[in-house]
N, C-alpha and C positions, 0 to 999 in steps of 0.2 A: 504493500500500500504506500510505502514511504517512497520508493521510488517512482510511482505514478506520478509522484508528486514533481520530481527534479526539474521537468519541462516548465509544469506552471510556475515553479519559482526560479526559473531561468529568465524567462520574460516578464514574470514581476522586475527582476531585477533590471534588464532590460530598459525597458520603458520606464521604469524609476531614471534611471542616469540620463535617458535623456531628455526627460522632464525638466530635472534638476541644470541639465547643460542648454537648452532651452532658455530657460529662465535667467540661468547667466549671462548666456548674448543679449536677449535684453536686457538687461540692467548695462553691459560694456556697450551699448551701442548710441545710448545718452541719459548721460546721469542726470540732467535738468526734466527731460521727460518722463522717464522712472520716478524722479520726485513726486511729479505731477499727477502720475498714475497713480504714486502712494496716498496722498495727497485726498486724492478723488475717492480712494475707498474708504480712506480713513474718514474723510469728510462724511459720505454715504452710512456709516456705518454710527457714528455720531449723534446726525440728526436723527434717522431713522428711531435710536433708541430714544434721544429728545423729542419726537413725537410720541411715539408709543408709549412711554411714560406717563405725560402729559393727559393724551385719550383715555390712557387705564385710569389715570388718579382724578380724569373729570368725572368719567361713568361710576368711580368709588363713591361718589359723593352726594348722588341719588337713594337717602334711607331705604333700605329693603328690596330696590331696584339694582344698585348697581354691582353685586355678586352673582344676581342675574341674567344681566346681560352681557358681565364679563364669558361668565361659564356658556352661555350660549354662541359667544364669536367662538371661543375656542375652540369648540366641537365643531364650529362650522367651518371655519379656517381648519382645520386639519380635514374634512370628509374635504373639500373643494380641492385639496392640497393632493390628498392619496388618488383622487380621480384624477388632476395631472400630470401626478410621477408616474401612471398607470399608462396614459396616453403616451409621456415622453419615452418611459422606457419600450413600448411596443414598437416610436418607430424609430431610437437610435437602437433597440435592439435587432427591429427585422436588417436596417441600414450596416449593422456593424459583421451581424451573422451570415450575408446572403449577397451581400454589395460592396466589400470590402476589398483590396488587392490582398489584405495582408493574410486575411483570411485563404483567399485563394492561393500563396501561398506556404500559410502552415498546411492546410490538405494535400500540401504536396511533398510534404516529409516526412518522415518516421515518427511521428504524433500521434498519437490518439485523441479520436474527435470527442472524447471527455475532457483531455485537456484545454484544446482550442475554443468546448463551449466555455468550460470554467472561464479561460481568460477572458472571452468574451461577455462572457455574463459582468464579468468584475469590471470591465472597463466601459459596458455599457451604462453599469448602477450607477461609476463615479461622477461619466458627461451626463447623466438625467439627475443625478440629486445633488451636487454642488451648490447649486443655485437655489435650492429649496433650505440647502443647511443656511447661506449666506442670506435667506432672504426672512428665516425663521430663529435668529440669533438674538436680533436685537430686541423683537418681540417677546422672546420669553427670560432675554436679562431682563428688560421694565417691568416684566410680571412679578417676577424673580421680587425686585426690588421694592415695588408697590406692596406687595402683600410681606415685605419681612423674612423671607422665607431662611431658612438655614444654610452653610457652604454646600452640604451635599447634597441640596436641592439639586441643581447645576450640575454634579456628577453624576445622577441619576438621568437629568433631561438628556444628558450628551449621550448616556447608556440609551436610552428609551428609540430616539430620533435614530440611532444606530439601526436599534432591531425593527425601527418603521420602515425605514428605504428600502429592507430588503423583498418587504411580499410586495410592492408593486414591481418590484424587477424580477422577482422571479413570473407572478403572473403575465405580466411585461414580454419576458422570453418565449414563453411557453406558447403565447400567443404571436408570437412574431413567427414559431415554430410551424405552430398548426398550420398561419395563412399561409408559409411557406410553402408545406407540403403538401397542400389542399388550394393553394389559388393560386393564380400565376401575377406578375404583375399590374395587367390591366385592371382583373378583377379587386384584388387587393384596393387598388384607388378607388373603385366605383362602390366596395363596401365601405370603405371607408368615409367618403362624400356623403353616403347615404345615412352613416350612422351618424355624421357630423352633423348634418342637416335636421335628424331626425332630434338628435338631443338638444340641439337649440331648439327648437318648436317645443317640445316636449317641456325644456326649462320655461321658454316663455308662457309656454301654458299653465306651468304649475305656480310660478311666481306672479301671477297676472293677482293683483290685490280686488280683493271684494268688496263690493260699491257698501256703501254707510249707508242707511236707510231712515235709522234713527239720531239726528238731529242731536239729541241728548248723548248720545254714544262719545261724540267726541272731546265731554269733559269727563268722561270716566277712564283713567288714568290705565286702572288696571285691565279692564276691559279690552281698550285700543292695542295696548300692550302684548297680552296675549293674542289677539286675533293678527299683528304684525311678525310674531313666533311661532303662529300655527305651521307656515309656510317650511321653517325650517328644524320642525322634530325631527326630520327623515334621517339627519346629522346624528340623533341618539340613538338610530338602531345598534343595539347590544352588542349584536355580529359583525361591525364596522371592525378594522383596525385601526382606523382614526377615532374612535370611542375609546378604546381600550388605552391608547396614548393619552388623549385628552386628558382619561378619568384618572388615570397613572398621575398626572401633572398635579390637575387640580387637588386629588387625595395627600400625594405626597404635598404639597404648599400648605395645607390646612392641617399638618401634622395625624392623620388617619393614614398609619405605616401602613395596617393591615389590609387595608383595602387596598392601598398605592400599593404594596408588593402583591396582592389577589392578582392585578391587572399585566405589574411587569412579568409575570411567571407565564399569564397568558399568552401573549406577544410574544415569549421569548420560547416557550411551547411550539406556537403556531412557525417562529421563524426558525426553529430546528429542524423542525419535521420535513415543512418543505423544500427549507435550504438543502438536505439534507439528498432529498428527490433529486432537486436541481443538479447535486454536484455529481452525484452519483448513477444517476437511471436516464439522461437526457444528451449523455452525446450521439446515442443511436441513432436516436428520433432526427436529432439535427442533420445527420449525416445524410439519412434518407430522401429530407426536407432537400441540403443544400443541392444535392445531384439531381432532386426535380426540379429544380430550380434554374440550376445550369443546362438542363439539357430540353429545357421544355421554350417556346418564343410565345408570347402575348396572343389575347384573343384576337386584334387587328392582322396582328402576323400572321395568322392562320388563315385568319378573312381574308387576307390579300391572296394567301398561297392557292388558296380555292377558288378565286375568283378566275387568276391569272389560268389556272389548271383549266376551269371549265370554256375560257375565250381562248386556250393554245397560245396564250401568251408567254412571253421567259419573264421571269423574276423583277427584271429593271426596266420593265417596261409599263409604269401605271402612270395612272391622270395626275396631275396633282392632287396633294390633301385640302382638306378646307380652311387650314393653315394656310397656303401657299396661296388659295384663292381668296383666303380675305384680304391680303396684302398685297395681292395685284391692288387693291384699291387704290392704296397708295402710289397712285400713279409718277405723281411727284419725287418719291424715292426712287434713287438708283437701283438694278436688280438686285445687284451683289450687299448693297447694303440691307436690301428685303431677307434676301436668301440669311445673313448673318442674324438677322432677326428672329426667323423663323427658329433656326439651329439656337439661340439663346433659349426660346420659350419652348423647344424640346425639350433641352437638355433636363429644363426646371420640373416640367410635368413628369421627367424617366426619374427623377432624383427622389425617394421616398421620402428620409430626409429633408428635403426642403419643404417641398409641399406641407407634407408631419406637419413639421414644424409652423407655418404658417396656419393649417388649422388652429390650433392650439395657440396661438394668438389671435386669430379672431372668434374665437369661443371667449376669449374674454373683454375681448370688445361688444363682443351681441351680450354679456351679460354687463358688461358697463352700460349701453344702451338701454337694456332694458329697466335698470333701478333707475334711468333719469327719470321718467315718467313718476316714479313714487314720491319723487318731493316737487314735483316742476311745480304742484300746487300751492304749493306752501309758501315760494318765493313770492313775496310781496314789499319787504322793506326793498327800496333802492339800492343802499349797501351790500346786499345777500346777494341779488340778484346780478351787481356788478362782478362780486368777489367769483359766484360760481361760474358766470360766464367766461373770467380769465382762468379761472382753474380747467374747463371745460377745454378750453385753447391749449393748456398747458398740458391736459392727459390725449388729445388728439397729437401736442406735436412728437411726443414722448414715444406716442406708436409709431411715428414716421420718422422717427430716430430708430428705434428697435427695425423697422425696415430696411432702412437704407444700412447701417452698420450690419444688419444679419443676411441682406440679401445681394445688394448692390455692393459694396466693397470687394467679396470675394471676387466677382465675376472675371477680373483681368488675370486673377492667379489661378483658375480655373483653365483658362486658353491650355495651359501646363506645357506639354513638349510638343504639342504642336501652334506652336505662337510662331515659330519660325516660317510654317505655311502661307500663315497672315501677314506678315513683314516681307515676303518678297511677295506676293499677289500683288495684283495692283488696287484693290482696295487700299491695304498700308493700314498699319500701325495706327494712327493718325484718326481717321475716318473709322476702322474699329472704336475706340474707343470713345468717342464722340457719338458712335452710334448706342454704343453703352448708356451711355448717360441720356443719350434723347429715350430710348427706351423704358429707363429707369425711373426718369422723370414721369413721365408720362404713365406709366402703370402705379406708380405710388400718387399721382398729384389725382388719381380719378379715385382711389380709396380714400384718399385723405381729404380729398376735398366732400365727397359721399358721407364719409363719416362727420363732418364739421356741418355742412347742411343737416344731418338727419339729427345729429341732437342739439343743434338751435331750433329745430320745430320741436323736440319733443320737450325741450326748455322753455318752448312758446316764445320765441323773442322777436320782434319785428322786423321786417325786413331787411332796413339800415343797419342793422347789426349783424343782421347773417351776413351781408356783403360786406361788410368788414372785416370778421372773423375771417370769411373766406378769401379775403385777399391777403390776409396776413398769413395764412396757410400757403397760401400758393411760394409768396415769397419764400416760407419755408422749404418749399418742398424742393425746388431749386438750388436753396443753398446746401442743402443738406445731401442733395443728390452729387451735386457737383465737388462737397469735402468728401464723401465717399468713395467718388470713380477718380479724383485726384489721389487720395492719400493712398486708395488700392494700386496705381502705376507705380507710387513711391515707393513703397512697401510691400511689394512682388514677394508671395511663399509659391516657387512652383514644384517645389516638392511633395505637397500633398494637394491629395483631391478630395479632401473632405471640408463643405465650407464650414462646418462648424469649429475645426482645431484651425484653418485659415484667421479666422476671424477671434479662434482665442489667444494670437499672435499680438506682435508689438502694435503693429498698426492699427488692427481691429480693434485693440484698448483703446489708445490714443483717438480714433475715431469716434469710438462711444464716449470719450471724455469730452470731447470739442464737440461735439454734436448736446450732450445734454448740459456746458455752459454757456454752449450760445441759446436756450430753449430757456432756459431759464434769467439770461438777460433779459433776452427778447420780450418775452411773457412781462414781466416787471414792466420795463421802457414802456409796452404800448400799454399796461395798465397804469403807467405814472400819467402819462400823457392821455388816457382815455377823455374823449370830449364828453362820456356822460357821467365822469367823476367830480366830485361836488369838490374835493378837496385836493386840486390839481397841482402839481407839485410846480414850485417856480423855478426849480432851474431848465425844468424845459420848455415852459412858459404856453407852450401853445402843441395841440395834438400834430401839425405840420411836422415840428421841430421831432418828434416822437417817432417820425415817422420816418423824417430823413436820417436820422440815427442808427435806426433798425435797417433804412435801406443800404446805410452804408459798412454798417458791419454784417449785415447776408452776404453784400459783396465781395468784402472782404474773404468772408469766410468760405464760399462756394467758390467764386472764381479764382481768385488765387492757386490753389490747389490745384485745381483742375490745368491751368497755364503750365504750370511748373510742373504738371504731371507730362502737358506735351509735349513741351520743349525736352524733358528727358526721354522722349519715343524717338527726341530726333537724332541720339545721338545710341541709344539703346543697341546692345550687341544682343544678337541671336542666337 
């Protein structure tokens, strides 16, 4: 058994040093920006607990209410949490098991596919739950804090959160497994679309609030109360592992050991057993999965092959797609710059990974959208209605940063070894990535502009306002696009083909840091400057001044980069 073992902790070892060596080129490649980056998390990591502190010890302060409605986020922040380490790990698990080179090949050496799943399974947990550790830190220090709690509160949450990540990655796997070796490609997306689709509907239906009928109802405190909590019991089914965490939490803070250990022995039960499956009874299943996999072509592929069979046609001879005929439209475009386009929103739709990913950002946009509607009513002071409006600016541009840094940056390190093709074609270097960004732009500026429209109506705010908002979107969506496709020519990784470790590179930081300080200037400046603010700040004395401000540092910020990204294509070795 011990020597089973040698391989997986070979490639632990492995991929540890180059992590570790990784990390050292950035830091020796500029120590000013390193700062910045430190800087930027430490800052992140600060306020975040100075808000969360703050929120816990306002809702303390409601007699008899507010251990209520702490203990009700919490159970509901960890079910919302375990359903998207659920989603994240199924598709960087199908992405890492099924569409990987590295994987392709360890199968080709003296391995065992129990090995390969292990490593897989462990590097899958780590890219899906990082983010979840880094994003549920600071929230349960201010809990921590707020309620008093003992040192080895904290030693227990850090135990607890441990044996949480792992049943959404095992179920994660198992389910990447199945689609595997039961769907092909194509299908896999079009269940996947369907169940995306269906569980937004599904949330919006279940969260849709019930009309008040009784007049009197709404000074009855307790009353309103509950019927606002009905919505989310479904959070304390028993059977949950985000329950059993919760109650672990809550029990161990309020000093009831015996319950708070009932719960971790549970979890730590649950995550034996099956870890336990995982490590031991699942590289078969993979192995079988990865070989249907590889040796099988998509539902389209077969459509084509039957098609071309039944007309006595050869394989390269079909119509175009309706890809290629929506972009004849573009009559105006060159072909070759059409044809580059088309090959862009291939590659995105073949990428499981990306897509994934992009669901799971807008699931929680369609649930941001949806609670705008539960308070739009209630805005009535001026002040509220100003403040929510520029927060409303500031979580739409916040998505079109999470965009542009998660999708658009990678794009020019993605070209990988064959960038050389495009540099001598006569397209060029040049026109490439200029197509990049017009692309780029233009698919982010119709979500982002969609999403800025759709919750100024559902905020009810009049017209002059949407087209305000929405032009200060726009302006974003340009600059933001344009420090993306610059900073990704600057900061070329063409040694992987994964945008996710692309982008958890030097640049890709750097990018996400320059992108959420200019969001949050921006946001401020036009809310100092706003013409329906009663208390308008005098050094900028007028909304005009506000505005040339903002327009001069988008420019800065977009074009610049983007310059300097082409002038170095013009001197760029292939």
């Amino acid at each position: 058994m011990q020597a089973s073992y040698c391989p997986l902790l070979l490639l632990l070892r492995i991929n540890t040093l180059q992590a570790w060596r990784r990390l050292k080129s950035i830091r020796e490649q500029s120590s000013f920006l390193w700062s910045v980056i430190a800087v930027f998390i430490l800052g992140y990591l600060a306020l975040s607990f100075l808000l969360f502190h703050r929120g816990l010890k306002f809702m303390g302060r409601f007699p008899g209410l507010g251990g209520l409605l702490t203990e009700r986020l919490l159970f509901l922040l960890f079910a919302f949490l375990f359903a998207l380490l659920l989603l994240s790990n199924l598709v960087i698990g199908y992405t890492n098991l099924f569409r990987n080179r590295e994987t392709s090949y360890l199968l080709a050496l003296p391995v065992s596919t129990q090995t390969i799943f292990r490593w897989k399974f462990i590097e899958s947990t780590l890219l899906a739950s990082w983010a979840f550790v880094f994003l549920i830190a600071p929230l349960l220090a201010a809990y921590g804090l707020t309620r008093g709690v003992p040192w080895h509160f904290y030693l227990l949450t850090l135990f607890l959160i441990g044996l949480f990540i792992v049943l959404p990655s095992v179920a994660g796997s198992w389910l990447a497994v199945s689609l595997g070796r039961y769907l092909d490609r194509r299908a896999f997306q079009l269940v996947a679309l369907t169940l995306a689709f269906g569980g937004l509907a599904g949330a919006a239906w279940w969260f849709q609030p019930e009309p008040i009928t009784d007049p009197m109802l709404e000074t009855r405190v307790l009353t309103v109360l509950d019927r606002l909590l009905l919505k989310t019991r479904f959070a304390q089914f028993p059977f949950l592992p985000s329950y059993w965490l919760s109650a672990g939490v809550l029990n161990w803070s309020e000093g009831a050991l015996a319950s708070a250990s009932f719960f971790v022995l549970v979890l730590l039960s649950y995550v034996l057993f099956f870890g336990f499956l995982s490590f031991t009874r699942t590289g078969g299943i993979f192995y079988e999965a990865c070989s249907a996999v590889q040796s099988r072509g998509g539902i389209l592929e077969r459509w084509h092959w039957l098609r071309a069979r039944r007309h006595n046609r050869r394989n390269f001879d079909f119509s175009p797609g309706w890809l290629e005929s929506a972009l004849r439209a573009l009559s105006w475009v060159k072909s070759d710059t059409r044809a580059l386009v088309a090959k862009d929103i291939r590659l995105f739709w073949r990428d499981t990974t990306q897509w994934g990913q992009t669901f799971v950002l807008f699931g929680l946009l369609g649930a941001y959208i949806i609670n705008l509607r539960h308070f739009s009513h209630q805005l009535t002071n001026p002040f509220w209605v100003n403040l929510v409006a520029y927060l409303n600016l500031g979580a739409c541009s916040l998505n079109l940063a999470t965009l542009t840094t998660r999708f658009v940056y990678p794009q020019f390190s993605l070209e990988g070894k064959r960038l050389w093709v495009v540099g001598l074609a006569p397209l060029g270097l040049g026109r490439m990535v200029k197509a990049k960004f017009a692309l780029a732009s233009s698919a982010s500026l119709c979500i982002t502009l969609g999403l800025v429209l759709l919750s100024c109506h559902m905020l009810k705010m009049p017209g002059s306002r949407t087209l305000y908002f929405a032009a200060a979107v726009t302006v974003m969506t340009f600059a933001l696009n344009g420090l993306a496709v610059g900073l990704g020519v600057l900061y070329p990784n063409f040694k992987e083909d994964n945008p996710s470790k692309i982008v958890s590179g030097f640049g890709g930081t750097f990018c996400l840091v320059l992108s959420f300080l200019y969001i949050a200037v921006s946001v401020v400046l036009l809310a100092l400057g706003s013409p329906w603010s009663r208390g308008r700040s005098a050094v900028l004395g007028s909304p005009e001044t506000a505005w040339l401000i903002f327009l001069a540092l988008s420019l800065a910020l977009g074009w610049l980069p983007l310059k300097v990204g082409l002038r170095r294509l013009a001197r760029f070795e292939l």
